[in-house]
C-alpha positions in Angstrom: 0.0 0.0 0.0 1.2 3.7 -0.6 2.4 5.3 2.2 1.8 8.9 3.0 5.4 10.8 3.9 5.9 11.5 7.7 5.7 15.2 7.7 2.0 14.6 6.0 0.9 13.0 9.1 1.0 16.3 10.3 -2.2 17.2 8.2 -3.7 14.1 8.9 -3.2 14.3 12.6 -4.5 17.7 12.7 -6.8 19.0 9.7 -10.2 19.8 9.9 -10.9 17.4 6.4 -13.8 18.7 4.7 -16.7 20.3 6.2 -19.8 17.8 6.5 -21.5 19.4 3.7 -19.2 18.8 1.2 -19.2 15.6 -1.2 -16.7 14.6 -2.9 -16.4 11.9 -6.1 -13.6 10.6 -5.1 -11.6 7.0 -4.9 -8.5 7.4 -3.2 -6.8 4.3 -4.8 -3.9 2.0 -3.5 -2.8 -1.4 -3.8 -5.7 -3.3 -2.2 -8.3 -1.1 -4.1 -7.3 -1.5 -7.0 -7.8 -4.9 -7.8 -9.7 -5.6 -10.9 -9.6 -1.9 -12.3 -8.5 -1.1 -16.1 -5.5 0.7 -16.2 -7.2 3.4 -17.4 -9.4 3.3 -14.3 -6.5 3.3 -12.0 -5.0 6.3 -13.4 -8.2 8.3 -13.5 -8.0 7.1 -9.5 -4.6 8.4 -9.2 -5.3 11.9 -10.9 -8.5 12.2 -9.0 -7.4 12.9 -6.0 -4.6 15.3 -6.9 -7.8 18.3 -7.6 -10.4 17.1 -5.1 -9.3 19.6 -2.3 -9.5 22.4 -4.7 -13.1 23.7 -4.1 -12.6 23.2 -0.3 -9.5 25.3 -0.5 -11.0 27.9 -2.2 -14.2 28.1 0.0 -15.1 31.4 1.4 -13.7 30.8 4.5 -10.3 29.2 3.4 -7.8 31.2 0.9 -10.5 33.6 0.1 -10.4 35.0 3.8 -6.6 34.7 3.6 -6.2 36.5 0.2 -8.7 39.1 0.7 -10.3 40.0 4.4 -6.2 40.4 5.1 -6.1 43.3 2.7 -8.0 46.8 2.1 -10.5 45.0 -0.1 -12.4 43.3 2.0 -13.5 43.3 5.6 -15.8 41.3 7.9 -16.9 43.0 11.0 -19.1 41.2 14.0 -22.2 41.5 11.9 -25.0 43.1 14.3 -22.9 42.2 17.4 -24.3 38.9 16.7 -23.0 36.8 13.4 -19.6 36.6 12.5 -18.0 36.6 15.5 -16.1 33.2 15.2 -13.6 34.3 18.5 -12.5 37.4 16.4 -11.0 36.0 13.9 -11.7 37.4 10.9 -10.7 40.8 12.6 -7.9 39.6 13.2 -7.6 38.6 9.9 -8.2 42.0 8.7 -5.9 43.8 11.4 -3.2 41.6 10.8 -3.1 40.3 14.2 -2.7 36.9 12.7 -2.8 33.6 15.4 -1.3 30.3 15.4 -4.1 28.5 16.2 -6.6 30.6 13.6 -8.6 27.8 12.1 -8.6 29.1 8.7 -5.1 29.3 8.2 -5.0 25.6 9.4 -7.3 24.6 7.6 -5.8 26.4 3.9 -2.1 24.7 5.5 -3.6 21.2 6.3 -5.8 21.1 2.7 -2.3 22.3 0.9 -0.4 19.4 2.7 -2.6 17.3 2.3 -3.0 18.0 -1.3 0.8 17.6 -1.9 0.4 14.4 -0.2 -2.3 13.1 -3.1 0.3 14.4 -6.1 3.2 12.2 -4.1 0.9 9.2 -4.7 0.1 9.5 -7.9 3.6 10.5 -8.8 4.7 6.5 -7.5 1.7 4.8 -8.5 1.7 6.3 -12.7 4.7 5.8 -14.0 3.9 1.6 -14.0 0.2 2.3 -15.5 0.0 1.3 -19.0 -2.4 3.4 -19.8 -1.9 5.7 -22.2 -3.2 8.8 -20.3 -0.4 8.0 -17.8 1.8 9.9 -18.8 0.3 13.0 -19.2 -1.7 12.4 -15.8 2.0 12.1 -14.4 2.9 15.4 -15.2 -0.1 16.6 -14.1 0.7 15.8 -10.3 4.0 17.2 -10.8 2.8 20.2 -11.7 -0.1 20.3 -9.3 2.4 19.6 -6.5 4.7 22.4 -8.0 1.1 24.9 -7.8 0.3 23.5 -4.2 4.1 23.8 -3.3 3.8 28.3 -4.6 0.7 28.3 -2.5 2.2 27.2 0.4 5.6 29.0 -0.1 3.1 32.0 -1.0 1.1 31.9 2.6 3.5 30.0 4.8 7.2 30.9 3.8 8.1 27.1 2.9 7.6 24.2 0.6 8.1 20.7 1.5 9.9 19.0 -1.0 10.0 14.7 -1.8 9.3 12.2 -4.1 9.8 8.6 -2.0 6.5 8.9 0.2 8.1 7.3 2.9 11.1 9.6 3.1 10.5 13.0 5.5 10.4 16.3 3.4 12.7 18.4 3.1 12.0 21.8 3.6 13.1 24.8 1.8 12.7 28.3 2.0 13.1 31.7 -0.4 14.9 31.6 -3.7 15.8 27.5 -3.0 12.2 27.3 -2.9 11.5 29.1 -6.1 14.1 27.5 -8.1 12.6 24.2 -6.8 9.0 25.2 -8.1 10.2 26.6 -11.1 11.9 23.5 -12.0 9.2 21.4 -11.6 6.8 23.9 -13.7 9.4 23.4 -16.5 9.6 19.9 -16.3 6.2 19.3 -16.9 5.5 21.7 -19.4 6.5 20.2 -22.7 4.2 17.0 -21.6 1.0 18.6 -21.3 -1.6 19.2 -23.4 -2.7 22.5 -25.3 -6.4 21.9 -25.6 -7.9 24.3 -22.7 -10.0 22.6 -20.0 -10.6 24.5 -17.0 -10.0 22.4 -14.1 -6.8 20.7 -15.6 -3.6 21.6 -15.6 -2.8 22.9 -19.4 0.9 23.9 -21.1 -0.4 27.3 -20.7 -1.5 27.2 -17.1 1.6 26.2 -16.6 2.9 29.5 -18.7 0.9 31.4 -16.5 1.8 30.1 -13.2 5.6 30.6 -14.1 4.6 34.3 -15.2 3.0 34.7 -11.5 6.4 33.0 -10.0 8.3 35.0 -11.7 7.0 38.3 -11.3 6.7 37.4 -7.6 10.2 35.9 -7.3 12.0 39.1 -6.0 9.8 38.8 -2.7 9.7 35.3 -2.5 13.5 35.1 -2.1 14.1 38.3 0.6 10.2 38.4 1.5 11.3 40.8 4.6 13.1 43.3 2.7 12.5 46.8 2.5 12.6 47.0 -0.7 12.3 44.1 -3.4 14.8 44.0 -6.3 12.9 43.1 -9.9 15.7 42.4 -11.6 15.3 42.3 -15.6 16.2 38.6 -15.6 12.5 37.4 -13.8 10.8 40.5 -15.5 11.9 39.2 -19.3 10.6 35.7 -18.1 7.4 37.1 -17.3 6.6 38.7 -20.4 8.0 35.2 -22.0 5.7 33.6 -20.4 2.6 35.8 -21.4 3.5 35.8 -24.8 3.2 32.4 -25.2 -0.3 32.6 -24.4 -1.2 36.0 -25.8 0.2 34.7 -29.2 -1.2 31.5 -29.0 -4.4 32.7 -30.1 -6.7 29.9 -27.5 -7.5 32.5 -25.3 -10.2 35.4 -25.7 -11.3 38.3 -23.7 -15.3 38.2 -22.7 -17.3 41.5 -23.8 -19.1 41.2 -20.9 -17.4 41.1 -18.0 -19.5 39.4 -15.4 -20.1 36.6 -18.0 -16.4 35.5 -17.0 -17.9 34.8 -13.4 -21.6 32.9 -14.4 -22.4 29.7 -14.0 -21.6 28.2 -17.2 -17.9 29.8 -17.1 -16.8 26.3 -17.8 -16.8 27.3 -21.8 -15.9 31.3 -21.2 -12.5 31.7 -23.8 -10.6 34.2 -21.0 -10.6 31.6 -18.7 -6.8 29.6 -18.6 -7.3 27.6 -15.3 -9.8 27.2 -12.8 -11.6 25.2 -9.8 -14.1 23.2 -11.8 -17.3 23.5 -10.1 -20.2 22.5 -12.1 -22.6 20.6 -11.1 -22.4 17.1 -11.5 -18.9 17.5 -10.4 -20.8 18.3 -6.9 -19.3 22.1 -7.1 -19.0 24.2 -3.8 -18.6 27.4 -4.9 -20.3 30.0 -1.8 -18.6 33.0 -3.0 -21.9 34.2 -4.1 -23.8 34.3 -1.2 -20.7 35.3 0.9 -21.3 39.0 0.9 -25.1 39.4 0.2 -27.5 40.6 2.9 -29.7 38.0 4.7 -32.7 39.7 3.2 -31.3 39.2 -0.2 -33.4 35.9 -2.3 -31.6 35.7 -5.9 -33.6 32.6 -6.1 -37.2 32.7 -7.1 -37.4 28.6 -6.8 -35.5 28.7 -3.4 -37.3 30.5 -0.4 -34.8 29.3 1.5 -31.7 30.5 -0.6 -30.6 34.3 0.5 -26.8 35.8 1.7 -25.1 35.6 4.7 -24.1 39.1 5.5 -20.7 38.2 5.1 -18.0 40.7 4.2 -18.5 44.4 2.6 -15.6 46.1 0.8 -13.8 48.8 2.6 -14.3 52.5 2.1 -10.6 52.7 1.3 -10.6 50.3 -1.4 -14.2 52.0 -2.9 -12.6 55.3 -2.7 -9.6 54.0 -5.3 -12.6 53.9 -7.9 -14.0 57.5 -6.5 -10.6 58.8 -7.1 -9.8 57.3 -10.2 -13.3 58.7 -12.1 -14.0 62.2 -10.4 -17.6 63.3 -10.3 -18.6 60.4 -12.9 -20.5 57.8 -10.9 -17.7 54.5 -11.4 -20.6 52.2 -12.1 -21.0 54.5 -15.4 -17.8 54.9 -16.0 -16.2 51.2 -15.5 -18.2 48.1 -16.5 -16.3 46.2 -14.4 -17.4 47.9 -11.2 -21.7 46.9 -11.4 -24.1 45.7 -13.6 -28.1 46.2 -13.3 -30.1 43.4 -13.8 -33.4 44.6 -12.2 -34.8 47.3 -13.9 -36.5 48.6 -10.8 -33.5 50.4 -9.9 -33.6 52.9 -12.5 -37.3 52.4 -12.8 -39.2 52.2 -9.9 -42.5 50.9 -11.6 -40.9 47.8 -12.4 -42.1 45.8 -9.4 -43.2 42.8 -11.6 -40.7 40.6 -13.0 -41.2 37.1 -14.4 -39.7 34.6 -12.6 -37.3 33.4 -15.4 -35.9 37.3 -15.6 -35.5 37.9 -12.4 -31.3 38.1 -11.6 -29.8 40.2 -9.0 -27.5 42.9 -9.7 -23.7 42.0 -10.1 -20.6 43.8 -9.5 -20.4 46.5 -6.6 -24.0 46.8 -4.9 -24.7 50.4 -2.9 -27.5 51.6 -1.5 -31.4 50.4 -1.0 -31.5 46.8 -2.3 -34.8 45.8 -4.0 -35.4 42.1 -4.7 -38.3 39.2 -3.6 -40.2 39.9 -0.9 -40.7 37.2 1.3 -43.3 36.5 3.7 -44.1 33.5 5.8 -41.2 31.7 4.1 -43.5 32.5 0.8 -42.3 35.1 -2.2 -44.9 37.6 -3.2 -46.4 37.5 -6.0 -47.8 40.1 -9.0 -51.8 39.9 -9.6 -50.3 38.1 -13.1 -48.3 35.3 -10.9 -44.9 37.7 -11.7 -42.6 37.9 -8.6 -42.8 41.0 -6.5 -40.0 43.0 -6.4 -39.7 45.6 -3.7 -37.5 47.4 -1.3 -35.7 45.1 1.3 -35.3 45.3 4.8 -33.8 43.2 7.7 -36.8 40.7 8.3 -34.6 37.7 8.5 -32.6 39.9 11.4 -36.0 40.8 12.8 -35.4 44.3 12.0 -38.4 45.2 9.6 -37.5 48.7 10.0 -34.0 48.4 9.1 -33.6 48.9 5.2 -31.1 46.9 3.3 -29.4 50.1 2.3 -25.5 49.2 2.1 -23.5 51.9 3.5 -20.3 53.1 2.1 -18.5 53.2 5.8 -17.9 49.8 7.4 -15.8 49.1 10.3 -15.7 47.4 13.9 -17.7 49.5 15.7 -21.3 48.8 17.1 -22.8 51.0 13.9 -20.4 50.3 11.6 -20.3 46.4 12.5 -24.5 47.2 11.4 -26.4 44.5 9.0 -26.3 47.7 6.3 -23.0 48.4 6.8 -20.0 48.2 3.6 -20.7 47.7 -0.1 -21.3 44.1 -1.0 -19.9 42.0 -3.9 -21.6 39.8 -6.6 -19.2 39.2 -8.4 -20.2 35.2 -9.3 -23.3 34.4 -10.4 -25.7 33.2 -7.5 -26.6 29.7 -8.9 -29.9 29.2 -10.6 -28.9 25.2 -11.2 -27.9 24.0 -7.8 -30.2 21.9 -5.6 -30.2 23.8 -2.5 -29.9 27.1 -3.7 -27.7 28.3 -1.6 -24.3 25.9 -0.3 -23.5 25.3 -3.9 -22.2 27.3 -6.8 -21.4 25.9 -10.1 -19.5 28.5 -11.8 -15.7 27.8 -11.8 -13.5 29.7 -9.6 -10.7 31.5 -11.5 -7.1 31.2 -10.5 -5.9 32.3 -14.1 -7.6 33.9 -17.2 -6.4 36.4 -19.8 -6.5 39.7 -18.5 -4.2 39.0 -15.5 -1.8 37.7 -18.2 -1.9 41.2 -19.8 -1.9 42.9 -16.8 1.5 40.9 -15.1 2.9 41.6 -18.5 2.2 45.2 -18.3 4.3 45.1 -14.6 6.8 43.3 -16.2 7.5 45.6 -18.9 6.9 48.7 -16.0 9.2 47.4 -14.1 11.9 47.6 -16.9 11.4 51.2 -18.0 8.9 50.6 -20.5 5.8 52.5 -19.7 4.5 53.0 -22.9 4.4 49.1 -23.3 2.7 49.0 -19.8 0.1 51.5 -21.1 -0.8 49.5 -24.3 -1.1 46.2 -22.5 -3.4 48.1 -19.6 -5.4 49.7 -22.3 -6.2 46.2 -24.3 -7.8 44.8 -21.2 -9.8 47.9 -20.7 -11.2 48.0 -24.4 -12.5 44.6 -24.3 -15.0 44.8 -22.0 -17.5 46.0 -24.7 -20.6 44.6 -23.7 -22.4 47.9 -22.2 -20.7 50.8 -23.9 -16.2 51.1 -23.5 -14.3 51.7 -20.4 -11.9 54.7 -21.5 -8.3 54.6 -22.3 -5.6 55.6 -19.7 -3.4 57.9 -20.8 -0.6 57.2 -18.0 1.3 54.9 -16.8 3.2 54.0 -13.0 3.2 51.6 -10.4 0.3 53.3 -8.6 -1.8 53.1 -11.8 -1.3 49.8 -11.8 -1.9 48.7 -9.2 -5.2 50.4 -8.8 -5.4 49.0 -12.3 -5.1 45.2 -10.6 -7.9 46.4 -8.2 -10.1 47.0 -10.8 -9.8 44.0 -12.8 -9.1 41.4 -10.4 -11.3 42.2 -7.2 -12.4 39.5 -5.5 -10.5 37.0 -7.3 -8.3 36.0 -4.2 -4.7 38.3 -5.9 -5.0 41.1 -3.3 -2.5 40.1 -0.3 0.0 39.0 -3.0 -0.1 42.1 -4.9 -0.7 44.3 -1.9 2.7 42.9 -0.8 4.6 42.8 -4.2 3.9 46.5 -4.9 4.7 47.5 -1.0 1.1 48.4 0.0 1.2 45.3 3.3 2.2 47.8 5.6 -0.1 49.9 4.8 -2.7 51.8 7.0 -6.7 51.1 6.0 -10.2 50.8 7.4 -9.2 49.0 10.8 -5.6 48.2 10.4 -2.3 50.4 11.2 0.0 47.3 11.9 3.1 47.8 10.0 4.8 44.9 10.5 6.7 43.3 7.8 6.6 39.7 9.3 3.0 39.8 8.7 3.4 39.4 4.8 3.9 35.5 5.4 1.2 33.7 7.7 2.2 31.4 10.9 2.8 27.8 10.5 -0.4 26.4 12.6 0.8 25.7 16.1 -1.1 22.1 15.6 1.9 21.3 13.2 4.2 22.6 14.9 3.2 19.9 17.6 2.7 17.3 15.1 6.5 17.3 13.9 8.0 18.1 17.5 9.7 14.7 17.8 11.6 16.1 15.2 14.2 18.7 16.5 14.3 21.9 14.8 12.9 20.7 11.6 9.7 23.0 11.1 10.1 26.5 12.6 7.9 28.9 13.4 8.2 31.9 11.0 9.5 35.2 12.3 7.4 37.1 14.8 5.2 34.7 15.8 
């Protein structure tokens, strides 16, 4: 039987698996399972495996909440002194006064281990399949293990590196780790396929996840340092990298922008790599409902289906937009920032909406909600069986006299901790297929797609002087969203620009800490947070590993500060 290495009992001694809700597909094979199984079975059991902690990883409360609610994008206050408390940890999260025992940075360490763990299997148990998907399933787990290795070397500082599953990992750190992930990345390239398929590793994921290491490399190797060094070296691989895809010609840009984020992304062209959520893959996607009000139903089949009041974005990120378009409303000026579905928001006789047109706004929602009005558990409806669409308030709160009016300030006091308080974000469709409504979300969750290739080509090419380069590459992924009019052209080009640039394009989308770190904005002061710490760019190792490998002396230390 396959043996799981000794530093991955750490996971399995202490992770938190998968929540009770979640199912899974999945046959973890070994030697005694496997008996009577095609070869072509058995390696579909080994690959398997390697992606099935993917949409647990990137649940709402996993990376997302490490990504995001650690930056000036996102915040999640105690909701109504009431919901969200979960022992403060999620401000904590957002004030950077990070614990070892936080359970959702266990939970995103123990999941990546664990994962890692899965790609050391099938590594030993392909190369004797016959099959002739083997090989290609092969480098798969590599690469997967190479992807899991930059998340962890990302979050934690370190990557555990093996390929005997018996052996104890070795662990390395900074520009040893990159080199090691790199490697890896390159190795596997040339043997993977071009066709694109979402939830697989491609050749030009692969391009894309050596653009990201790249352009990241500088921290990763001095990741306390005041001030990171791009050298023009990683900054030429970069744009290497995202030439490959841009010229490849697979990829396309989406006119409209939300499409990128609905629940049948699985075919959208901009997409290079992602968590592949649909549904009869079980998907487990709850970004949707993260950030909606309690008293918001996107659901006219599912009474039962609303938000959670989860977290708003913070008045320091939705100033950026302010800033950056003057006295022009941003949701004119910017597709990327909202999108109105419901007519009733520009026309307030439209109170009547069939129940097959009735969506929710997407993007950046402020101010008085209207949706489905629910009563006794019941929707109201129209004399002519329509749903009623109204003004919302906090009847699921039993505040009837509280509106759902989103507020632009949001913070950790009693009234700015309010059921109203913060902007919310729909930025993934809420999911009209899945069975419960609610839990599940089958659209996939991106980890690559186009415009971020343009965009780290455009810092690349920054970074080495050329800002006129920067400005074109910027200005492509602003003309193609031309669903609902044109976003205009920039006519500058810095690092701040940029970077607000990023903001723009990739909010939400679980970038934010690594970019807020890369461009020097960690230490920053927003809504909340003044810590200033540089140790805080890299998260503790969970004290329940640290235990686990004790009988080991001095072989996994606790990171700097904590």
């Amino acid at each position: 039987m396959f043996k799981y290495s000794k530093i991955l009992m750490i996971a399995v001694t202490t992770a938190t698996v998968l929540s009770g809700c979640t199912k899974l597909n999945e046959v973890v094979l070994d030697e005694s399972s496997a008996t009577g199984l095609t070869p072509k079975q058995a390696a579909e059991g080994a690959i398997a495996p390697v992606y099935a902690l993917l949409p647990s990883l990137f649940q709402h409360t996993r990376y997302f909440a490490l990504q995001e609610i650690s930056t000036d994008e996102a915040i999640l206050p105690y909701r109504g002194g009431t919901d969200w408390g979960d022992n403060g940890i999620y401000i904590g999260m957002h004030t950077h006064n990070f614990s070892t025992t936080d359970p959702n940075i266990r939970n995103v360490f123990n999941e990546l281990v664990q994962s890692l763990s899965r790609c050391i299997t099938a590594i030993n148990a392909l190369p004797a399949n016959t099959d002739p998907s083997a090989p290609a399933y092969l480098a798969e787990a590599r690469g997967m293990r190479a992807y899991y290795s930059w998340m962890l070397l990302d979050l934690y500082g370190l990557i555990f590196v093996k390929d005997n599953p018996s052996d104890i990992s070795t662990i390395l750190r900074g520009a040893e780790a990159v080199e090691y992930i790199k490697s890896e990345l390159l190795a596997v390239e040339p043997l993977l396929g071009n066709t694109p398929t979402h939830g697989r590793l491609s050749k030009a994921a692969v391009w894309g996840l050596l653009a990201r290491l790249h352009l990241n490399a500088p921290v990763y190797s001095d990741i306390y340092a005041n001030q990171f060094n791009f050298g023009a070296a990683d900054m030429d691989k970069v744009i290497e990298y995202c030439d490959k895809i841009i010229s490849s010609g697979t990829y396309q840009f989406s006119p409209e922008y939300f499409d990128i984020f609905d629940d049948d992304n699985n075919t959208n062209k901009e997409i290079i790599f992602a968590v592949d959520q649909r549904a009869e893959l079980n998907g487990h996607n709850r970004l949707a409902y993260f950030s909606l009000s309690g008293d918001q139903f996107p659901l006219p089949e599912f009474p039962g289906a609303n938000g959670t009041d989860g977290p708003g974005i913070t008045s320091d990120f939705y100033e950026t937009w302010e800033n950056a378009y003057g006295p022009v409303d941003p949701a004119a000026a910017d597709q990327r920032f909202y999108k109105e579905n419901l007519t009733i928001y520009s026309n307030a006789n439209d109170t009547c909406v069939p129940a097959a047109n009735f969506h929710i706004n997407r993007g950046i929602l402020r101010g008085q909600q209207y949706g489905l009005i629910r009563r006794n558990g019941v929707f109201l409806r129209c004399p002519n069986g329509d749903m009623k669409v109204g003004p919302l308030f906090h009847d699921t709160r039993n505040r009837p006299t509280l509106a759902v009016n989103f507020t632009k300030e949001i913070d950790f006091s009693t009234e700015g901790s309010n059921y109203p308080t913060g902007y919310r974000v729909e930025k993934y469709e809420f999911s009209r297929k899945s069975v419960s409504g609610r839990n599940f979300g089958e659209a996939n969750i991106v980890i690559l797609r186009l415009a971020d290739i343009y965009l780290m080509r455009a810092e690349a090419k920054l970074r080495k002087g050329d800002a006129a380069g920067a400005l074109a590459d910027v200005n492509i992924v602003r003309a193609a969203r031309t669903a609902r009019g044109t976003i205009p052209a920039l006519t500058e080009m810095n690092l701040d620009i940029l970077y607000r640039e990023r903001g723009f394009e990739l909010y939400w989308e679980m970038v934010r800490r690594t970019d807020m770190i890369r461009f020097g904005k960690y230490e920053g002061t927003w809504t909340e947070k003044t810590d200033n710490n540089p140790q805080k760019r890299i998260f503790p190792i969970p004290q329940t590993a640290i235990d686990g490998a004790s009988n080991i002396p001095n072989y996994l230390v606790q990171n700097p500060g904590y």
